[in-house]
C-alpha positions in Angstrom: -15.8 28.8 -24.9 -13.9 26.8 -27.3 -10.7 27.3 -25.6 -12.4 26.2 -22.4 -13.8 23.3 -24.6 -10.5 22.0 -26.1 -8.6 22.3 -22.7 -11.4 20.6 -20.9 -11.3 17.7 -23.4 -7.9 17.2 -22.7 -7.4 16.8 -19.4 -10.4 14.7 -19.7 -8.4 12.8 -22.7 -5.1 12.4 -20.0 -7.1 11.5 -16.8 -8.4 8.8 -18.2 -5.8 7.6 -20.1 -3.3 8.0 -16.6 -3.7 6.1 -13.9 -1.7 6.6 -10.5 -1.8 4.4 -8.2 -1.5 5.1 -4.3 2.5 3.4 -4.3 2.6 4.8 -7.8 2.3 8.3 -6.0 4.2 7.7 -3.5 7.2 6.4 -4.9 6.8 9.5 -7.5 6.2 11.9 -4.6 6.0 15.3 -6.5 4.1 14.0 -9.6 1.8 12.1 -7.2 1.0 15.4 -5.2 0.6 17.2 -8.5 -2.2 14.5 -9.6 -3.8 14.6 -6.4 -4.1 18.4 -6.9 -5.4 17.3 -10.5 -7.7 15.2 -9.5 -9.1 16.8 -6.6 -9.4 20.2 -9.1 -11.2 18.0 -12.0 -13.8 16.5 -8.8 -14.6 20.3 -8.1 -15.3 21.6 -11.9 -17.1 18.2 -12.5 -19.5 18.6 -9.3 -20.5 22.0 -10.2 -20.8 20.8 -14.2 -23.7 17.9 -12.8 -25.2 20.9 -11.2 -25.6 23.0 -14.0 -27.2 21.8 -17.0 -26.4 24.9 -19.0 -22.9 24.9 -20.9 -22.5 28.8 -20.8 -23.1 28.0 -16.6 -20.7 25.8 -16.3 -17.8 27.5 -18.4 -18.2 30.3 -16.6 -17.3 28.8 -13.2 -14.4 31.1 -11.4 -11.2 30.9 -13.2 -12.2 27.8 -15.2 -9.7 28.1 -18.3 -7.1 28.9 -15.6 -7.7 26.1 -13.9 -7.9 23.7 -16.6 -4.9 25.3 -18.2 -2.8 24.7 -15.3 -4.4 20.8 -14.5 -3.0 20.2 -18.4 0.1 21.5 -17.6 0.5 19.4 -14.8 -0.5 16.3 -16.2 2.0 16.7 -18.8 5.0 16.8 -15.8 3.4 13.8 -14.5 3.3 12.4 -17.4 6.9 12.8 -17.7 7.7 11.8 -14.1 5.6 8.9 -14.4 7.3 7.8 -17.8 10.8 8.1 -15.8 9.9 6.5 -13.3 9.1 3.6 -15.2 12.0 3.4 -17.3 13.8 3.4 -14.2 12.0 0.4 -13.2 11.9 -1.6 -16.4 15.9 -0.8 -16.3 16.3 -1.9 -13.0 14.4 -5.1 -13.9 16.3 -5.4 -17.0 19.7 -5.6 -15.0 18.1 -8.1 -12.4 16.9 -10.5 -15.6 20.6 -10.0 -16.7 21.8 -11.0 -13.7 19.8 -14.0 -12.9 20.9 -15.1 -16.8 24.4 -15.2 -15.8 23.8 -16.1 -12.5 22.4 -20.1 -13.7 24.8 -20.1 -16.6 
């Protein structure tokens, strides 16, 4: 149960604090089908948590730590994809700043 607990919590703890937006996903196509996996898997286990009041009920939904252990694991890739993909962006903004510097000199 704790396990289940501390896992839960932090997929909880990255969802919210990760945010994907539709051209987001799409220009990140593998980490955007990995959060829509995420967050389609996270809707499930949250309905059937609503429906249960009972915490022993809802941790013992069908493969629940597996689940949550492979939504954490995937939030961490998107994570990562997510952070390149912006670094790629603020770089290629960077360059364009640069340019337009020289550009009015």
């Amino acid at each position: 149960m704790r396990e289940i607990m501390e896992t839960w919590l932090q997929v909880q703890k990255a969802l919210v604090t990760m945010y994907c937006s539709q051209d987001t996903c799409n220009q990140i196509s593998v980490e955007g089908k990995h959060f829509e996996v995420v967050s389609r898997n996270w809707r499930l286990i949250m309905k059937e948590s609503v429906k249960e009041a009972n915490g022993m009920r809802v941790i013992s939904q069908p493969q629940m730590l597996d689940k949550l252990k492979k939504a954490e694991s995937l939030l961490d890739d998107i994570q990562k994809g997510l952070n390149d993909y912006l670094e790629k962006k603020r770089l290629f903004f960077l360059r364009f700043f640069s340019f337009c510097a020289t550009m009015s000199s």
